[in-house]
C-alpha positions as CSV (number, residue, x, y, z in Angstrom):
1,X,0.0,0.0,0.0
2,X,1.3,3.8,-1.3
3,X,-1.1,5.7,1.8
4,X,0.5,3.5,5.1
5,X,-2.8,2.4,6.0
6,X,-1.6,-1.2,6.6
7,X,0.8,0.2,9.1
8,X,-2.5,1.1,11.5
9,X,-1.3,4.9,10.8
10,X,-3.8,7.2,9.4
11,X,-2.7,10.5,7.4
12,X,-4.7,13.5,9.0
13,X,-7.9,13.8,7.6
14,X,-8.4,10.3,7.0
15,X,-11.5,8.4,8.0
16,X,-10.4,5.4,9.7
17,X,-12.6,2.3,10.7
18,X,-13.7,1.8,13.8
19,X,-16.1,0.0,16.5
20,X,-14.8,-2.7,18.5
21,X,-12.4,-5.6,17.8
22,X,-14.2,-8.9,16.9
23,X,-16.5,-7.2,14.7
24,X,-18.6,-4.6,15.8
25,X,-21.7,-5.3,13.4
26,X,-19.7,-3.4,10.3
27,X,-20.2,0.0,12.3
28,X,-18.1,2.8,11.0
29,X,-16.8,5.4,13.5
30,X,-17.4,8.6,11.5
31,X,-17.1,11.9,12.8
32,X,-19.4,14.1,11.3
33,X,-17.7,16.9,9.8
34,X,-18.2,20.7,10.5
35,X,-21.8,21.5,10.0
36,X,-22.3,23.6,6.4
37,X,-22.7,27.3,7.6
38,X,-26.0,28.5,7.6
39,X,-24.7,32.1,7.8
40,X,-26.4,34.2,6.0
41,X,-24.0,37.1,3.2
42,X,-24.4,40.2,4.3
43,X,-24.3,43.4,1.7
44,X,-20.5,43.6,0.4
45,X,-19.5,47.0,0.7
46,X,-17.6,48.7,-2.3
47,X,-14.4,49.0,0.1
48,X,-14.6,45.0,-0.1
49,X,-14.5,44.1,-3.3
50,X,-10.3,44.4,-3.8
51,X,-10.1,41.6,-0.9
52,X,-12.2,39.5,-2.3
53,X,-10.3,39.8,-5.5
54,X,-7.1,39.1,-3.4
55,X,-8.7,36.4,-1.8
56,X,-10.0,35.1,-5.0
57,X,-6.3,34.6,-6.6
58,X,-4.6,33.7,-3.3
59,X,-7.3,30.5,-3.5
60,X,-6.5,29.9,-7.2
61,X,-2.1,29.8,-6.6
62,X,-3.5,27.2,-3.7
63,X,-5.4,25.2,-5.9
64,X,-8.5,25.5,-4.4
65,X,-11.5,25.7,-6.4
66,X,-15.2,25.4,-6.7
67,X,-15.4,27.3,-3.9
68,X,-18.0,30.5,-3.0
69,X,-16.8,33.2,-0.8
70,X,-19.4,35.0,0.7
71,X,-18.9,38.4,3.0
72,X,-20.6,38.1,6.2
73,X,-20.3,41.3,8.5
74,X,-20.1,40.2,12.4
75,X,-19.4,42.0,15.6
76,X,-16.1,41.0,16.2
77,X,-15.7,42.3,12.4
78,X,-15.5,41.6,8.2
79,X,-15.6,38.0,7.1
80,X,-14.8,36.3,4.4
81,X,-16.0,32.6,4.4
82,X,-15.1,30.6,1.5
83,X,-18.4,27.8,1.1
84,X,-17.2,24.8,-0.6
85,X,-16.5,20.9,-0.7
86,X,-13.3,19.5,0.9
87,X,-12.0,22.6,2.8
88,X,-10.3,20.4,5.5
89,X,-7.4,21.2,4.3
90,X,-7.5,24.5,4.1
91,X,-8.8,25.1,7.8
92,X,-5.7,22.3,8.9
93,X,-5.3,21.2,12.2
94,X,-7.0,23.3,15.2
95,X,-7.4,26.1,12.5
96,X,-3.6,27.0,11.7
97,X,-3.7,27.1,7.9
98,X,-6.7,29.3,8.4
99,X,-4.5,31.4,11.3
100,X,-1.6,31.6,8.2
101,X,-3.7,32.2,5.4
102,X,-5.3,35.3,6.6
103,X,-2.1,36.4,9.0
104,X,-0.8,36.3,4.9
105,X,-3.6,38.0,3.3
106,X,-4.2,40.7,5.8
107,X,-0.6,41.5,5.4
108,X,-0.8,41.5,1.3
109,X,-3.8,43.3,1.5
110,X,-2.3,46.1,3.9
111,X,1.4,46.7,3.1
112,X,2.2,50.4,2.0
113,X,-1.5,51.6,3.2
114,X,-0.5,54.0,6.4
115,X,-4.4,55.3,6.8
116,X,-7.8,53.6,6.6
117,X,-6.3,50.2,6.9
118,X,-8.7,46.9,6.1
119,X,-8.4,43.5,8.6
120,X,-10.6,40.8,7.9
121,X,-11.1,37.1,9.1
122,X,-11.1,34.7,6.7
123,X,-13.0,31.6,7.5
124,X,-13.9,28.5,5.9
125,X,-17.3,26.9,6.4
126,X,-18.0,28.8,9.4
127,X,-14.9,27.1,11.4
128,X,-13.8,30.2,12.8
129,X,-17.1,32.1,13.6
130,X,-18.0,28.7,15.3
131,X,-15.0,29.0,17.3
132,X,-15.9,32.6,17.8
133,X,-19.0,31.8,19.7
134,X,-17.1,29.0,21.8
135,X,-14.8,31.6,22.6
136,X,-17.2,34.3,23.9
137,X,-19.1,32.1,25.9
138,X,-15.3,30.6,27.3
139,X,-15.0,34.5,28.2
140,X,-18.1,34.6,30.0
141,X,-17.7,31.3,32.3
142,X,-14.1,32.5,33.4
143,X,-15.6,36.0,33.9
144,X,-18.2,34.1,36.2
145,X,-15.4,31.3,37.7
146,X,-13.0,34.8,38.4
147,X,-15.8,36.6,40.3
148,X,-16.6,33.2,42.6
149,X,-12.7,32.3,43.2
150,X,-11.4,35.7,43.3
151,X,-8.1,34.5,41.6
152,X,-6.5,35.0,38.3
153,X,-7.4,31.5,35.9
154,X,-5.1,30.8,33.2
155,X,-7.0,29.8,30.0
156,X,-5.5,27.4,27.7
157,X,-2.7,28.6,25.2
158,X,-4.6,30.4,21.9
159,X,-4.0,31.5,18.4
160,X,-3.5,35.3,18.4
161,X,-6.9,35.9,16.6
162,X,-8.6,34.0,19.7
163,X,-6.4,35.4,22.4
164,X,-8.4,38.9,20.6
165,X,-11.5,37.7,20.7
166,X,-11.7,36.4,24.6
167,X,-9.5,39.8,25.4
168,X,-12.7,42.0,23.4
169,X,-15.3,40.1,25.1
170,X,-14.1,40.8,28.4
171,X,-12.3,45.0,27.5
172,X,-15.7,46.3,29.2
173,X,-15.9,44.6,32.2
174,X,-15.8,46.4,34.9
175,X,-14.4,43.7,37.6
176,X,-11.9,41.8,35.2
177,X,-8.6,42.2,33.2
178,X,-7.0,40.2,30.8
179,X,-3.5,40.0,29.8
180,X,-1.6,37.8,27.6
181,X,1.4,35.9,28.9
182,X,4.4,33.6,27.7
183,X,5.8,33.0,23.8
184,X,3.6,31.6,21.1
185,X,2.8,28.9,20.7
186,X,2.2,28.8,24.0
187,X,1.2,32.6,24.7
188,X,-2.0,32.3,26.8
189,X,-4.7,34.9,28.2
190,X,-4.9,35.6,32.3
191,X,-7.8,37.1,33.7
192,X,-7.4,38.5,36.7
193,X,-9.8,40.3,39.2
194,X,-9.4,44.3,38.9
């Protein structure tokens, strides 16, 4: 075999068999995978349409195709979510191509531009706005757990772009702080009473 799946070693992203030695009644052990965003586009401004175009050929040099990309305005700010089949890939493992990708395109998009800069969050299926949500409601529970203990919890290390979001869910609270702390990959947020 040219894929090592006779060495019991599965490439990422593969589906492997599962259920229970001896049988299991032919049962596979799928995962199903990220629900299909049900996000509604919002109206693409004007200002938009040269990152979508950047967006567009940075997706064609990578080979991906047949996809949609759809602008989706959201509190935490501009989206871009590419719609499409087979986008595993692209999101990679606990979102880091996603991280790179737009870490890449943001900079693309802004270099020479001293006023009226752009940032937007690229996403793929909804991954990341999922992980938005998961995020804000993360935000609220320390929030909660900081107010009962009265100590300082360490969350679990982040990506920058969710470091952001926890830090902008909690920037208004009047009884917390957050602060980042140690090198990535392991940088993490702390929020501390005030």
């Amino acid at each position: 075999m040219d894929n090592d799946h006779g060495s019991g070693r599965r490439e990422y992203g593969d589906r492997g068999r599962g259920g229970r030695s001896g049988g299991g009644g032919g049962r596979f052990d799928r995962r199903p995978g990220p629900p299909r965003s049900t996000t509604a586009a919002s109206e693409e401004p004007e200002a938009a349409k040269p990152a979508r175009t950047l967006l567009e050929e940075l997706l064609a040099k990578m080979g991906i195709d047949d996809v949609a990309i759809v602008y989706i305005a959201r509190s935490e700010g501009e989206y871009f979510e590419i719609r499409g089949p087979r986008l595993a890939n692209l999101i990679g493992r606990n979102g880091n191509t996603l991280e790179a990708l737009n870490l890449i395109f943001n900079n693309i998009l802004n270099a020479g531009v001293r006023n009226n800069r752009r940032y937007y969050t690229i996403d793929a299926e909804g991954y990341r706005a999922r992980k938005a949500d998961q995020l804000k409601t993360l935000a609220l529970a320390t929030l909660e757990r900081v107010i009962r203990e009265g100590k300082a919890i360490k969350l679990e290390p982040m990506l920058p772009s969710e470091r952001k979001i926890v830090h902008l869910a909690l920037s208004e609270s009047s009884v917390v702080r957050t602060e980042s702390e140690g090198v990535d990959p392991d940088r993490r947020l702390v929020v501390s009473p005030k």
